[in-house]
N, C-alpha and C positions, 0 to 999 in steps of 0.2 A: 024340858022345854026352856028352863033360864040357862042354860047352857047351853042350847042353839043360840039363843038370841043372846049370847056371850060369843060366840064365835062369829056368829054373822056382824055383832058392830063390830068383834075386832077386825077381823077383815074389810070391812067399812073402813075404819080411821087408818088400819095400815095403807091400804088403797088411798086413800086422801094427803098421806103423809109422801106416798109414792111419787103423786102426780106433784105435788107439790116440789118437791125436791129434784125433779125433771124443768120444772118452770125456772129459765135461764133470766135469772131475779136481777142479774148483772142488765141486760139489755133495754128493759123494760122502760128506764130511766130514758137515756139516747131516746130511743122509739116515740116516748109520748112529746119529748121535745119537741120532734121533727114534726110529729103530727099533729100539734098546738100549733108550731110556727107555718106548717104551709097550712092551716085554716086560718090562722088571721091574717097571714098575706091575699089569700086567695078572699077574704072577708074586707081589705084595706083596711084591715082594724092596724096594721105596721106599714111606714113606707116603704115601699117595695125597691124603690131607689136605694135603699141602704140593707135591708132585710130583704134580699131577692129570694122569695121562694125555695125551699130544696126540692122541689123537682127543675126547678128552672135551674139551680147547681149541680144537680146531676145528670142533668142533661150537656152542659157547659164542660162539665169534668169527661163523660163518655166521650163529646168531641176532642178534648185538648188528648185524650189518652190513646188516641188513633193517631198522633202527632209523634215522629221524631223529638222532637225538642221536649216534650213534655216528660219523654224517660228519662231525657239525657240529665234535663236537671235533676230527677231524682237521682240518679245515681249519682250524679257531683257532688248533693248534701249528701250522703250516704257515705261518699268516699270520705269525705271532712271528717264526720262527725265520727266514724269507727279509730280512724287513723290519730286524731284528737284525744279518743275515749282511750285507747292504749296506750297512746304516747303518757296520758297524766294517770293509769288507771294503776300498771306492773311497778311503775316507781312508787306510788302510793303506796301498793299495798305491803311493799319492801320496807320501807321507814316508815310506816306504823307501827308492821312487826317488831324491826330495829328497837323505836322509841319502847313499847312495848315491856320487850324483853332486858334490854339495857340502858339501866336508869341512867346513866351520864349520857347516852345518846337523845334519851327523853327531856335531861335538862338543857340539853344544849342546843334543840332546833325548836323546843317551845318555844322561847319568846318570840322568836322566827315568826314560827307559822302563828301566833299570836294576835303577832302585828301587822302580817301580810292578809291574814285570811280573811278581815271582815272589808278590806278595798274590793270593791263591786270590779268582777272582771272584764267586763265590757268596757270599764274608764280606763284601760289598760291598751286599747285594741290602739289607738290614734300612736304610742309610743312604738307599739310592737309594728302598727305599717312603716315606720320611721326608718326601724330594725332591720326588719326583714322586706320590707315594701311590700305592695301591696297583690303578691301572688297567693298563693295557697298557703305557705310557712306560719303566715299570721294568723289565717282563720286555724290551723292545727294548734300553734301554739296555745291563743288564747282559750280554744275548747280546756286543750291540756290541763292549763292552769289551774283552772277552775278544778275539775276532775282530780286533781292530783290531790288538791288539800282536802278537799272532801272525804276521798279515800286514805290518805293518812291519819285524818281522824277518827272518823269509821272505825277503821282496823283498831289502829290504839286502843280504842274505845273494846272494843273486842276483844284485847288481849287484857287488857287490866279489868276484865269483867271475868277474868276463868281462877275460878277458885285455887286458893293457891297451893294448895293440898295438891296438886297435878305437879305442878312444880318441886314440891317437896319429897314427893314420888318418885323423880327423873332422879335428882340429886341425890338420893338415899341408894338409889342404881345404880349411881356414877353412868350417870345417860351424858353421852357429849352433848355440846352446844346445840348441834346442826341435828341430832337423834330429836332433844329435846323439841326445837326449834319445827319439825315434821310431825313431829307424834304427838304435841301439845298446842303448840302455841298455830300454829295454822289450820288444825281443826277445831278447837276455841273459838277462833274469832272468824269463821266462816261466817256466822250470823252478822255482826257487825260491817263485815264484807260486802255481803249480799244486801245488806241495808242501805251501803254506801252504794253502790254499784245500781241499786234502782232507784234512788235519787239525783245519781248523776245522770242520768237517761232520762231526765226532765231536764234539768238545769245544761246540758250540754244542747240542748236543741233550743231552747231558748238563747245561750247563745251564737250557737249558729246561725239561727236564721238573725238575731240584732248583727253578725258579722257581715250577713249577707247583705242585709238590709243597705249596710255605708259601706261596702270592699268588695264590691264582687260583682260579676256580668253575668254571672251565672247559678245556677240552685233553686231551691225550692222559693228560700227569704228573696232573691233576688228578683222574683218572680213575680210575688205578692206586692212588692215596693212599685214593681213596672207598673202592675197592671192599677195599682194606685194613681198612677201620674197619669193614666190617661181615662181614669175613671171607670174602669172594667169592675165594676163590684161582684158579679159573680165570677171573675177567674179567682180572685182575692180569696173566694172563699172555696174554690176549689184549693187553694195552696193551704188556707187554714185545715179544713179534711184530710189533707194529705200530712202535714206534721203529724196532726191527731193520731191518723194511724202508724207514721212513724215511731211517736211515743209509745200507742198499746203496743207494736210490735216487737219494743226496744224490752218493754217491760214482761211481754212474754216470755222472750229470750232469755231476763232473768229470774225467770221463775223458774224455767227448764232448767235451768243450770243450777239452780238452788237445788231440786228434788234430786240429781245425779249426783250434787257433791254432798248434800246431805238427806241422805234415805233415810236417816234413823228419825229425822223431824216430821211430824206429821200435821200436815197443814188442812 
């Protein structure tokens, strides 16, 4: 009899532990927000003039997304921000490796990136239109910037964090540079990569849309700025929704790409 009713609650709490672990604990959050904020709107407990209801934004968001125009801008911050993220992301992760692995290369672009890294990259942008004027160049480059030093430290970080007994290994081998440089030091510092790489995927759309906001006719930021001037507060936040998911999307992207380049880690 204590051994039924030993198997019956275990079956019980496994069951409980089941449902539990099916309940998507990520959402929950988002969800009760929205549904706090459209009761105190739909309550005037919030001015509605600034706090417009989300059904009243997704209703405002289903019409703009039946629009021409409404893709187009996405796709123009999408073009930016990928093309941006590369341009500052392959050079990154190359001269972190560099500083990394080769200490003269390490002492001689520290002070560099030192000095350049904590200047806010958006106070950048007014030179870089100077530069390049005010087409696409500028919004690529200044993404880049940013992205770049990020990911060179990252990486660095990455490499001077892999035990050195790995190294001691290659060279007890007589492993070439470049053997070395594949078999150690760029599966080492995958994780500081990938750290780097989902931080820049916040910080690159932040400055995108600040690029969009003063340089640009077009995009997501450019969109939210208009509909500013003429006081459209729910397109405003249909553009704030739409970064939102450009970010989760960004950050999805590199979690996939985390789990393929490294299987052995288990998250």
């Amino acid at each position: 009899m204590v051994n039924v009713i030993k198997i019956i609650g275990t079956s019980e709490a496994n069951r409980r532990v089941s449902i539990t672990e099916k309940i998507p604990l990520g959402y929950l959050s988002p969800i009760l927000l929205l549904v706090l904020w459209e009761v105190a709107a739909r309550a005037a407990l919030i001015d509605v003039n600034f706090f417009p209801a989300p059904s009243t934004i997704i209703k405002t968001g289903f019409n703009q997304a039946s629009t021409e125009l409404f893709w187009s801008d996405i796709t123009i911050s999408l073009q930016r921000i990928l093309v941006g993220y590369g341009m500052g992301a392959i050079p990154g992760v190359i001269l972190g490796l560099a500083m990394g692995l080769f200490k003269p290369v390490r002492e001689f672009f520290r002070p560099l990136i030192s000095a350049i890294f904590p200047i806010p990259k958006i106070a950048l942008l007014p030179l870089l239109l100077l530069i390049f004027g005010i087409g696409e160049t500028s919004k690529y480059v200044v993404i880049a910037i940013n992205v770049f030093f990020l990911m060179t430290i990252n990486t660095l970080a990455g490499v001077m964090n892999i035990p050195k007994i790995y190294f001691d290994v290659t060279k007890n081998l007589k492993a070439s540079r470049w053997k070395t440089y594949l078999t150690v030091a760029l599966p080492g510092s995958l994780p500081g990569i990938f750290t780097g790489l989902r931080i820049c995927a916040g910080t690159a759309l932040i400055l995108l849309v600040a690029a969009e906001f003063s340089a640009a006719d077009s995009g997501v930021g450019y969109r939210i700025w208009w509909a500013w001037s003429v006081f459209w507060v729910d397109t405003m936040y249909v553009g704030f929704f739409v970064i939102a998911l450009m970010g989760l999307g960004f950050s999805k992207l590199v979690d996939i790409a985390e789990r393929l380049a490294m299987p052995w880690e288990k998250r």
